[in-house]
ZADO-52846 format. One record per residue (C-alpha): residue number from 1; y, z, x. Coordinates in steps of 0.25 Angstrom, whole numbers, plus 5000, padded with zeros to 4 digits. Example, Ala and Ser with C-alpha at 12.3 -4.5 7.8 and 13.67 -1.06 7.14 Angstrom:
BEGIN
<node num="1" y="4982" z="5031" x="5049"/>
<node num="2" y="4996" z="5029" x="5055"/>
This chain:
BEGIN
<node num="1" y="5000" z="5000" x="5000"/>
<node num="2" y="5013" z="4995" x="5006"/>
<node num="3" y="5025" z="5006" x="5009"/>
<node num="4" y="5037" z="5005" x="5000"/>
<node num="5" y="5048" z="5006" x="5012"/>
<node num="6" y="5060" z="5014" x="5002"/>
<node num="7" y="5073" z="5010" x="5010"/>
<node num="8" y="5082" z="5022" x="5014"/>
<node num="9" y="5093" z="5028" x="5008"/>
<node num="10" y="5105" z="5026" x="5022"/>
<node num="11" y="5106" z="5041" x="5027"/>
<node num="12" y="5119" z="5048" x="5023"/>
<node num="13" y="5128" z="5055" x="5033"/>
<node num="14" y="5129" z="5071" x="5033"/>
<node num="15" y="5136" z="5077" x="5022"/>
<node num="16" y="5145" z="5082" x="5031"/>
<node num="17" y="5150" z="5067" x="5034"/>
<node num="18" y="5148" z="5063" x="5022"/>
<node num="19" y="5158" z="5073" x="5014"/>
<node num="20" y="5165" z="5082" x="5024"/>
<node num="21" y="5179" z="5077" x="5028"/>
<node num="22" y="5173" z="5081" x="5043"/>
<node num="23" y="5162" z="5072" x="5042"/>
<node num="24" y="5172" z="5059" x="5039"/>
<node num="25" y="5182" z="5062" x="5049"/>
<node num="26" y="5169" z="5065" x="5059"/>
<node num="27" y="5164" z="5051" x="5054"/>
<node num="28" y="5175" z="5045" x="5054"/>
<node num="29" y="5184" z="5049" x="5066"/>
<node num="30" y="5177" z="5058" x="5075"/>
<node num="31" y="5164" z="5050" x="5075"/>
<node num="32" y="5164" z="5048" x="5091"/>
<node num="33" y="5171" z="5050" x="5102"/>
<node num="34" y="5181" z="5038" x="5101"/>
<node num="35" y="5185" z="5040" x="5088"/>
<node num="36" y="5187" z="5055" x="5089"/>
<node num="37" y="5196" z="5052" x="5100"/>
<node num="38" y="5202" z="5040" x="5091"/>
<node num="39" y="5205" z="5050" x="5081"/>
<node num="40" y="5213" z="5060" x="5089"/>
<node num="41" y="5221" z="5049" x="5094"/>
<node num="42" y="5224" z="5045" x="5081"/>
<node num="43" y="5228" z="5057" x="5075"/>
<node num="44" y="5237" z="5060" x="5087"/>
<node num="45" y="5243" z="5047" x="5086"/>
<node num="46" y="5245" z="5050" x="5071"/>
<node num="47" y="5252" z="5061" x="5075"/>
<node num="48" y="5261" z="5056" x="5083"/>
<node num="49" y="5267" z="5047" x="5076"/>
<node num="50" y="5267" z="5056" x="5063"/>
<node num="51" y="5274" z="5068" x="5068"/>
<node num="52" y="5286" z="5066" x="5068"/>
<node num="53" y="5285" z="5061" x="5054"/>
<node num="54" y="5277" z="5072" x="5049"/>
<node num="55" y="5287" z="5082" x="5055"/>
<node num="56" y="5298" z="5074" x="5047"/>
<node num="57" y="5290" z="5074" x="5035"/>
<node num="58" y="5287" z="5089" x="5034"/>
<node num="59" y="5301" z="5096" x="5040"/>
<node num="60" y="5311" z="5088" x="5041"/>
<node num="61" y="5310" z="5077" x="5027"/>
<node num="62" y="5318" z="5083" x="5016"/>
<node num="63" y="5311" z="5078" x="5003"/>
<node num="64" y="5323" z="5083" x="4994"/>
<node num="65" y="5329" z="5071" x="4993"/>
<node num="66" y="5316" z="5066" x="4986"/>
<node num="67" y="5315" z="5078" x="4977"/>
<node num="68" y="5329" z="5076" x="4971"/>
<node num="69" y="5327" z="5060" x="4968"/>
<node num="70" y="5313" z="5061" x="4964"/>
<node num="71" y="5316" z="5056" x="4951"/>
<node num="72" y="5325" z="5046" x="4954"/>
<node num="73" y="5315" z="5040" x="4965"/>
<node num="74" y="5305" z="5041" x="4953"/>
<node num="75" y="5311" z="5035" x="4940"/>
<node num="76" y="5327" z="5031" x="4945"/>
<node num="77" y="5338" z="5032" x="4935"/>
<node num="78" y="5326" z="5032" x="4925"/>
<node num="79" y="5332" z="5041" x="4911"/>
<node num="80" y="5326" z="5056" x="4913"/>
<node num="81" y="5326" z="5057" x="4898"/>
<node num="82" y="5315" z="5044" x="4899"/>
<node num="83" y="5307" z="5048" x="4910"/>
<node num="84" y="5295" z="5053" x="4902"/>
<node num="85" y="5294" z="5037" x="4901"/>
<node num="86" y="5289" z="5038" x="4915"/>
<node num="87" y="5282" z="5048" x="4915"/>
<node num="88" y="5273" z="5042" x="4903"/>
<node num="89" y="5272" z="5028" x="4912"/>
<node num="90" y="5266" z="5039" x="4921"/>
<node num="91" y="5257" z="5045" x="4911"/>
<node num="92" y="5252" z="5034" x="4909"/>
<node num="93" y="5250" z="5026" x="4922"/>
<node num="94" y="5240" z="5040" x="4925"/>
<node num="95" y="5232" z="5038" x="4914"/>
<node num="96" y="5229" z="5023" x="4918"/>
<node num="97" y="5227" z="5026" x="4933"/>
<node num="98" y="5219" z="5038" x="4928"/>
<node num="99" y="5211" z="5030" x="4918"/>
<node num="100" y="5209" z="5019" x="4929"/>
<node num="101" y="5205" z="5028" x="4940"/>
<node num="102" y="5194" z="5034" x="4930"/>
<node num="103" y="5189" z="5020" x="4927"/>
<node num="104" y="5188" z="5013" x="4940"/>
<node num="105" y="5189" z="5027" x="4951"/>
<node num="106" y="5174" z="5034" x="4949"/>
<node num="107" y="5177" z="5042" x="4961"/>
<node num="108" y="5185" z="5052" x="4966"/>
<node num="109" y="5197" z="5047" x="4973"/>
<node num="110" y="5206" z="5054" x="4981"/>
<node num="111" y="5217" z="5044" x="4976"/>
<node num="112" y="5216" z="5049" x="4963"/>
<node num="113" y="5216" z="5064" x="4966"/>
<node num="114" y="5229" z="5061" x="4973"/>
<node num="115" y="5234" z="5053" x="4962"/>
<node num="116" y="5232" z="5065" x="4953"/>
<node num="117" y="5236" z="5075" x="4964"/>
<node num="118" y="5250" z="5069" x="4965"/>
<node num="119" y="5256" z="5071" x="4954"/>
<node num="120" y="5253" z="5085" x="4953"/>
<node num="121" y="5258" z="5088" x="4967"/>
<node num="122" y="5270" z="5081" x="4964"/>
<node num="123" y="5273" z="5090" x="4951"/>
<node num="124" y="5273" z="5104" x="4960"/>
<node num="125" y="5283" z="5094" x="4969"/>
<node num="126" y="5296" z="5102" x="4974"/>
<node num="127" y="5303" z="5089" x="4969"/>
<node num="128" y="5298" z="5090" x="4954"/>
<node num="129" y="5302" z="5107" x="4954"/>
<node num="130" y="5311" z="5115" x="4948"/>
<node num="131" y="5317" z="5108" x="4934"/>
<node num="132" y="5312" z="5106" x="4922"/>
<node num="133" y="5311" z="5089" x="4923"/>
<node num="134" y="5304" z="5092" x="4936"/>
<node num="135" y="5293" z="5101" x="4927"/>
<node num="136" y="5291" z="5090" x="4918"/>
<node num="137" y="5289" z="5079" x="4929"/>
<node num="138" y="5279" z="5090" x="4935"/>
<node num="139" y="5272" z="5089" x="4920"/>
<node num="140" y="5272" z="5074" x="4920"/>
<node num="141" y="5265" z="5075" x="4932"/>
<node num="142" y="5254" z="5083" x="4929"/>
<node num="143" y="5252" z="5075" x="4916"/>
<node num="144" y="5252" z="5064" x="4923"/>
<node num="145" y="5239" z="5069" x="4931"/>
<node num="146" y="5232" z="5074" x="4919"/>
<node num="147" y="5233" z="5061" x="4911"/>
<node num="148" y="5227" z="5054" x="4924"/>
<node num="149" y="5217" z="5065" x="4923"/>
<node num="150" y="5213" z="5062" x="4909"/>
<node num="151" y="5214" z="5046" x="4910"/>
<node num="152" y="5206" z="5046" x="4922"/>
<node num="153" y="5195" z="5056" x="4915"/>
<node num="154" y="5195" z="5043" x="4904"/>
<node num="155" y="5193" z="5035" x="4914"/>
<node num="156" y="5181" z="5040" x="4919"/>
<node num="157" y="5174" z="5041" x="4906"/>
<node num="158" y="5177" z="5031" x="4900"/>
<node num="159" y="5174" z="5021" x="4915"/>
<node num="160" y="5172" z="5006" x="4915"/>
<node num="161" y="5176" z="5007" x="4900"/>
<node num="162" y="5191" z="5010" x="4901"/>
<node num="163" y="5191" z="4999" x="4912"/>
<node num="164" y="5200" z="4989" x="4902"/>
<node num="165" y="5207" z="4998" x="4896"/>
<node num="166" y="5213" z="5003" x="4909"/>
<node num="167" y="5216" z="4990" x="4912"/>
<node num="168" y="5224" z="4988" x="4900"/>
<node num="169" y="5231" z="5000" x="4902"/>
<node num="170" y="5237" z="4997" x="4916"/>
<node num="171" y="5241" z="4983" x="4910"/>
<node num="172" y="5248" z="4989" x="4900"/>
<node num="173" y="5254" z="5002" x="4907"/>
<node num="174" y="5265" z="4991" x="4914"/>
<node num="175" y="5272" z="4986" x="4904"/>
<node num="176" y="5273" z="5000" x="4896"/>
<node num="177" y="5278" z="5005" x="4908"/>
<node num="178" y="5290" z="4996" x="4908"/>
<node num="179" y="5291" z="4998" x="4893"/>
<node num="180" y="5293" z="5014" x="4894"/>
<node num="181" y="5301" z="5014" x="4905"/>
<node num="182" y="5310" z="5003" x="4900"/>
<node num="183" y="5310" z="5009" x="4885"/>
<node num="184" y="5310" z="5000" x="4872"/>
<node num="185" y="5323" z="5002" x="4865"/>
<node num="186" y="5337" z="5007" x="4868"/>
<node num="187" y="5335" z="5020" x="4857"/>
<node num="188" y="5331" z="5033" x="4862"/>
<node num="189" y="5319" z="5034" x="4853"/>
<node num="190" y="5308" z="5027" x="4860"/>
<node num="191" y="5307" z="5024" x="4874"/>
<node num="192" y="5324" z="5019" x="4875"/>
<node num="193" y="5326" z="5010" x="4885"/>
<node num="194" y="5330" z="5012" x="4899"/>
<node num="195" y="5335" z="5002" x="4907"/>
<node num="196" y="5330" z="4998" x="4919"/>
<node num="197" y="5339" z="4999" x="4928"/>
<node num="198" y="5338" z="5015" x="4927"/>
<node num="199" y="5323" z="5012" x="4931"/>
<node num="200" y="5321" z="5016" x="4947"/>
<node num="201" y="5313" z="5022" x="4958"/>
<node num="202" y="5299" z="5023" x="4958"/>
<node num="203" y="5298" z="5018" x="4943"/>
<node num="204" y="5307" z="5005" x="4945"/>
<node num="205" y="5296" z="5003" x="4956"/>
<node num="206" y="5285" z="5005" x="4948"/>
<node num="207" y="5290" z="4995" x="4937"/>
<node num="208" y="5293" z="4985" x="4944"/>
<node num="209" y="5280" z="4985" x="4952"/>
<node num="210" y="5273" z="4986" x="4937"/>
<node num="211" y="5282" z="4976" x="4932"/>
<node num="212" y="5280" z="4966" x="4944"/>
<node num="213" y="5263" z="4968" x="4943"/>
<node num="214" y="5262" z="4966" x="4928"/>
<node num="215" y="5271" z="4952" x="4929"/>
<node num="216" y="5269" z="4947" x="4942"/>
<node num="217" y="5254" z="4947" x="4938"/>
<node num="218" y="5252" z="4940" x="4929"/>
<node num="219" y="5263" z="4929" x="4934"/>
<node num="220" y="5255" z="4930" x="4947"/>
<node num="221" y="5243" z="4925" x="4939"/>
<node num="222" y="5249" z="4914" x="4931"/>
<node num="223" y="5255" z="4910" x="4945"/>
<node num="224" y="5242" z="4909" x="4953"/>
<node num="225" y="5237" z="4900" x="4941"/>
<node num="226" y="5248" z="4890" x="4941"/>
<node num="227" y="5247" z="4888" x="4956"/>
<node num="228" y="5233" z="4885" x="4953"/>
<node num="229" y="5235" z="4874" x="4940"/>
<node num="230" y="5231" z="4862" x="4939"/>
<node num="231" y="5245" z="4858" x="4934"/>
<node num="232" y="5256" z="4854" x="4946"/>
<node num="233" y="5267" z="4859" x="4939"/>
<node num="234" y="5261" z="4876" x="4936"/>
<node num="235" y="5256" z="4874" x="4948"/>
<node num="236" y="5267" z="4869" x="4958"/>
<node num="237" y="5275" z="4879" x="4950"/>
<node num="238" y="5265" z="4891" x="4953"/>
<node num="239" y="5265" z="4886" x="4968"/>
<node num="240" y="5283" z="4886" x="4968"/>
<node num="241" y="5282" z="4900" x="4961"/>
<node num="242" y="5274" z="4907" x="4972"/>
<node num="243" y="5277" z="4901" x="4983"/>
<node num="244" y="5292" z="4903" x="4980"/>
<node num="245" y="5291" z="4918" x="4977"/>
<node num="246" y="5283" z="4918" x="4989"/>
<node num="247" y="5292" z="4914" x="4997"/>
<node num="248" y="5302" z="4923" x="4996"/>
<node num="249" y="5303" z="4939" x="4996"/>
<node num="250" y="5306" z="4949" x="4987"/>
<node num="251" y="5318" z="4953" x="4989"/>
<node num="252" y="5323" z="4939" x="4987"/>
<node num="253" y="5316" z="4937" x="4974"/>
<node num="254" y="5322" z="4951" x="4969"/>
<node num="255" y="5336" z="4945" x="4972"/>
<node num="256" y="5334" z="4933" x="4967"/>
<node num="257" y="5327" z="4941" x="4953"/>
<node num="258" y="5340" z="4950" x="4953"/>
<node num="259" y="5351" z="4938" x="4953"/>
<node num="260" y="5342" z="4927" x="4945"/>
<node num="261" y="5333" z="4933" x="4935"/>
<node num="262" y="5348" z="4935" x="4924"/>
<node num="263" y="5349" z="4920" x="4925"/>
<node num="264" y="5335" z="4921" x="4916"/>
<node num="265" y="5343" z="4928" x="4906"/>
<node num="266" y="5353" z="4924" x="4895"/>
<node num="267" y="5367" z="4927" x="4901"/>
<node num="268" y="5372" z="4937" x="4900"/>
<node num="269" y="5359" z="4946" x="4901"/>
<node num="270" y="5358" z="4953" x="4913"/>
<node num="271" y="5342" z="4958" x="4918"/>
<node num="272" y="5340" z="4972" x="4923"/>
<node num="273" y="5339" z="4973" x="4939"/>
<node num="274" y="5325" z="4979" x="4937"/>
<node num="275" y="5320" z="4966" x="4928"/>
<node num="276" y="5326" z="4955" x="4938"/>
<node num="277" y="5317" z="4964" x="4951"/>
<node num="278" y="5306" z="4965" x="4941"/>
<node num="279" y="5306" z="4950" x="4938"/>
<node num="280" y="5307" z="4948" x="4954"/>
<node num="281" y="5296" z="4956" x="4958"/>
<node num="282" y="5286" z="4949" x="4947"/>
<node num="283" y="5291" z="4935" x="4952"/>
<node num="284" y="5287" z="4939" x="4966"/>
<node num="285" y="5275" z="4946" x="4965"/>
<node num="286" y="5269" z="4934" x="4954"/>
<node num="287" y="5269" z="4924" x="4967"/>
<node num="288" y="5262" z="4934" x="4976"/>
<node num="289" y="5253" z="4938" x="4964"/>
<node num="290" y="5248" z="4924" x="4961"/>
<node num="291" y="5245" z="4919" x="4977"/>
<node num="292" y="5234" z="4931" x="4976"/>
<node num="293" y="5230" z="4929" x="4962"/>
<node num="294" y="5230" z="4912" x="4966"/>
<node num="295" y="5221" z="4918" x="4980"/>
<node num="296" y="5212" z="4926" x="4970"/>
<node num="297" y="5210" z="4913" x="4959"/>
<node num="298" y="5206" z="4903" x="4974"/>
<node num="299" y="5194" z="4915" x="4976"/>
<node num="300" y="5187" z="4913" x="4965"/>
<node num="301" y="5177" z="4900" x="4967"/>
<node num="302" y="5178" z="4889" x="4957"/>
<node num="303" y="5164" z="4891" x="4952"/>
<node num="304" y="5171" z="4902" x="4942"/>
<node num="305" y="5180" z="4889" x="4937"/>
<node num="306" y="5167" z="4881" x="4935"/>
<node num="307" y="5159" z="4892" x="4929"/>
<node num="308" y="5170" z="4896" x="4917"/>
<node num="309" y="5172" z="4881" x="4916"/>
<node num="310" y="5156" z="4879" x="4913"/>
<node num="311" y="5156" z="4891" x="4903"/>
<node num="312" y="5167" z="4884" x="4894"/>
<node num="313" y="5179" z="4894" x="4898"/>
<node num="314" y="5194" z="4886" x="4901"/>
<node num="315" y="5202" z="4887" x="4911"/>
<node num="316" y="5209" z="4899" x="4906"/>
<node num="317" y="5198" z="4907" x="4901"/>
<node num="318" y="5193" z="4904" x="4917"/>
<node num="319" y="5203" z="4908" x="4923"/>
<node num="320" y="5208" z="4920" x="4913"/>
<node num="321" y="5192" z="4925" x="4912"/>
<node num="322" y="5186" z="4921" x="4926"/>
<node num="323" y="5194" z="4917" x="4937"/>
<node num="324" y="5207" z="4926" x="4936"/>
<node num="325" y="5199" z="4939" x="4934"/>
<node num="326" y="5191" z="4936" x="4949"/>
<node num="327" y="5204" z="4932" x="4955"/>
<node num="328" y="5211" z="4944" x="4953"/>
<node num="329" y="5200" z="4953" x="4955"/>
<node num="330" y="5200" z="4947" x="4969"/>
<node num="331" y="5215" z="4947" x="4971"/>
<node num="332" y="5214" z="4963" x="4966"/>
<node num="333" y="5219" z="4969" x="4981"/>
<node num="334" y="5229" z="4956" x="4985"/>
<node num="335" y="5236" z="4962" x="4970"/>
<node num="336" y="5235" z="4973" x="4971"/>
<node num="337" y="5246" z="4972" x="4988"/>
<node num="338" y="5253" z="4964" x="4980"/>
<node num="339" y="5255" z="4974" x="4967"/>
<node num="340" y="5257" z="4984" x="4982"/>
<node num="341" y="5268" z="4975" x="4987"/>
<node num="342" y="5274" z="4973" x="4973"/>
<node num="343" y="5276" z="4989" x="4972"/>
<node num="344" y="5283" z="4990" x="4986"/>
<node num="345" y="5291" z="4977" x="4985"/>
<node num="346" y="5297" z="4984" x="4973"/>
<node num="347" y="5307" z="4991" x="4982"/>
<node num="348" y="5315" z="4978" x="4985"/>
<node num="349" y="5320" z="4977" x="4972"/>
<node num="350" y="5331" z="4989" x="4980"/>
<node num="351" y="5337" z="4978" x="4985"/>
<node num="352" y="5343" z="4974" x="4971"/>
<node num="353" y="5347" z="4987" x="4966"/>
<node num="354" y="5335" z="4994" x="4959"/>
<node num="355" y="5334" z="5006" x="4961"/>
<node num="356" y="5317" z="5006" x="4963"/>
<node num="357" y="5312" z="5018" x="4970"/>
<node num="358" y="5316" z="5010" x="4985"/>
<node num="359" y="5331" z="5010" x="4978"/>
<node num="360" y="5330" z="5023" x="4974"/>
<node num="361" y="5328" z="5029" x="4988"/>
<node num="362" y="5338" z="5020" x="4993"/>
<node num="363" y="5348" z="5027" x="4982"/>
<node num="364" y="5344" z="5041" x="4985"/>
<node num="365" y="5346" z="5040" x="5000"/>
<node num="366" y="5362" z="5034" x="4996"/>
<node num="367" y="5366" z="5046" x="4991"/>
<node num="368" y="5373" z="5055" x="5001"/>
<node num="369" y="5363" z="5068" x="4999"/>
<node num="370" y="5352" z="5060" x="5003"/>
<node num="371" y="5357" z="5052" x="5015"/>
<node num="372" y="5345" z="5053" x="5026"/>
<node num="373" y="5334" z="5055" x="5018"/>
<node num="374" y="5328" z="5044" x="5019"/>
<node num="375" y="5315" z="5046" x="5026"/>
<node num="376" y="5309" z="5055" x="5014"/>
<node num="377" y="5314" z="5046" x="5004"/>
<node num="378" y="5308" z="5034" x="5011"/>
<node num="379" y="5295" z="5042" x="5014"/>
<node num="380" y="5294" z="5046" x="5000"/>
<node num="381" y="5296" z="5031" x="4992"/>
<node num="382" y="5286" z="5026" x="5004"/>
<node num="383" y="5276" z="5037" x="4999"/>
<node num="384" y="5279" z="5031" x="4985"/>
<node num="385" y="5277" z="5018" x="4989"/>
<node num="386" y="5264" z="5021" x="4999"/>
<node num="387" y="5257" z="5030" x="4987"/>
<node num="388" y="5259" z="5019" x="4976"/>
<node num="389" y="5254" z="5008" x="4984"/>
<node num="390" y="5242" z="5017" x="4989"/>
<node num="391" y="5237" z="5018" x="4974"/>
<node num="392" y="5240" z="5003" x="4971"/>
<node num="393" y="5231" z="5000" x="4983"/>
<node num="394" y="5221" z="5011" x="4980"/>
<node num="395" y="5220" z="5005" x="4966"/>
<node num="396" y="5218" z="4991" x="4972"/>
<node num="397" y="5205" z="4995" x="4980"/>
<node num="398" y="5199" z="5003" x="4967"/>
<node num="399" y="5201" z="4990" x="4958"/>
<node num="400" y="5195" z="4981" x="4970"/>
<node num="401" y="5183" z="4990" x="4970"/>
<node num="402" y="5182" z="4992" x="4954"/>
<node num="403" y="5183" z="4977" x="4954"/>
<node num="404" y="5175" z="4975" x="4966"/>
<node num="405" y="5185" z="4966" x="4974"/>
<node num="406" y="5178" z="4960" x="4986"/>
<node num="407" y="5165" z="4963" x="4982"/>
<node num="408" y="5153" z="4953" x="4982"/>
């Protein structure tokens, strides 16, 4: 009788190695010789050079100038006796990223316990201390946490079920953003309207990033589709757009946005600032958006064409139903720098007068009580900038790993 050879299971490493902090940095830095050696280098090299900045950092930076503008770095010029508007755009937006991190994160993440540690470490902030606005902002924050709580709870009950319906909810949570923080009608009984130019800081950047992602998108798409038509004239029309948008930067578009964009209009109408940036930045980002959508369409071989030609599907339903789906689930992490980009280039629009969380800084430090401050306010809107684009890039791998992005 022949011997059934059972194949073996690949021995594990000690436990100590396995699930001590000791074990990793043993593993991973102090493996030998020359890399313990590596590793002391390093950390003296690291030291060095940040010493001086830590010493700055922790004695000599005076955080009082971010203490008495916090609000204005947060929300502008933004009415005080509206801001529960924000706040429920806030609600909201944790109840979706809770929801989505119960249905697509099974594990623990140490993102996530940050993410909920933040906000209560900023509510027992010195910043947000001492009056009775600062108490109810520490409330909010706290709320904010426990609805995150509860929708990401949802979440993992419900699982691979709630899957649509959190998609529909982050594409309908932009344009009711814009529609509570701009208001509906001029009477103080439902949602009255606040213009934006009272619209600032960190909230302009926001909606203008929002606002640039939800148009550019699907411009972007119907873009990369006309460069590729059968028909000369969408398609050399296409090829003009981009190609021109392309070729300039930004800033030139944003100024050209701000002088051009009331010629649309009847005379004597006169667009907002914040509508002539918001119309710039979509223009700009739609020509980037459709070179990497057009990349994602030229990967997909032509035997899905052929295949949803022989089961009777059109051209539409092909490309609506077959084609389009696979090319942006390939294009997912080239999107999702460009939706990166998109939020940082926001701080040109400084350069025509609004007053976005760049152009609030730039205030700030103008008035005489805070002349040389500008290393802790510059720190602190980088940190901004750093923590923001972390998540976006964090939320980029989750979605190519639940999608399965480059995977055969």
């Amino acid at each position: 009788m022949a011997e059934v050879t059972v194949p073996r299971a690949p021995a594990l490493p000690p436990p100590t190695e396995r699930y001590t902090v000791i074990g990793w940095m043993h593993k991973n830095l102090f493996s030998t010789w020359y890399n313990t050696l590596l590793t002391i280098f390093s950390l003296l090299l690291i030291y060095a050079l940040l010493k001086s900045f830590l010493n700055w950092l922790l004695t000599v930076a005076d955080w009082e100038v971010i203490q008495v503008n916090l609000r204005l770095l947060m929300v502008g010029q933004y009415p005080r006796t509206q801001i529960q508007r924000v706040w429920l755009c806030l609600h909201l937006l944790a109840a979706i990223i809770g929801l989505s991190w119960g249905i697509w994160v099974r594990r623990r993440s140490v993102v996530g316990l940050v993410l909920l540690l933040v906000p209560v470490l900023i509510s027992f902030a010195p910043a947000l201390s001492g009056t009775s606005v600062s108490g109810s902002a520490r409330l909010q924050l706290l709320l904010m946490d426990s609805i995150a709580l509860i929708a990401y709870a949802v979440g993992r009950l419900g699982g691979r079920r709630l899957r649509r319906v959190a998609v529909s909810l982050w594409v309908l949570y932009f344009p009711l953003v814009l529609l509570i923080i701009r208001g509906l009608t001029i009477t103080e009984n439902m949602l009255p309207l606040v213009p934006s130019t009272l619209w600032g800081g960190l909230l302009l950047t926001f909606l203008l990033t929002i606002v640039g992602i939800s148009f550019s998108f699907p411009l972007g798409i119907l873009l990369a589709l006309g460069r590729r038509s059968s028909l000369p004239v969408i398609r050399w029309a296409s090829i003009t757009y981009i190609e021109v948008i392309r070729g300039v930067p930004l800033v030139t578009i944003l100024f050209m946005a701000s002088t051009m964009v009331p010629l649309f209009f009847p005379p004597g109408t006169r667009p907002d600032p914040v509508l002539r940036a918001m119309v710039g930045i979509t223009l700009f980002t739609a020509a980037y958006m459709a070179e990497n959508v057009r990349g994602g369409l030229q990967a997909i071989p032509h035997g899905q064409f052929d295949a949803a030609h022989a089961l009777g599907l059109s051209g539409f339903q092909t490309m609506t139903f077959i084609i389009l789906p696979q090319a942006l689930r390939l294009v997912i992490p080239v999107l999702m720098g460009l939706f990166i980009a998109l939020f940082k280039d926001t701080s040109l629009v400084a350069t025509i007068g609004l007053l976005d969380l760049l152009g609030i800084a730039r205030s700030i430090l103008a008035q005489p009580q805070f002349v040389g401050y500008q290393k802790e306010v510059y720190l602190f809107i980088t940190l901004i900038y750093w923590v923001f684009c972390y998540f976006l890039s964090y939320v980029s791998q989750r979605l190519e790993i639940s999608l399965g992005v480059g995977e055969r």
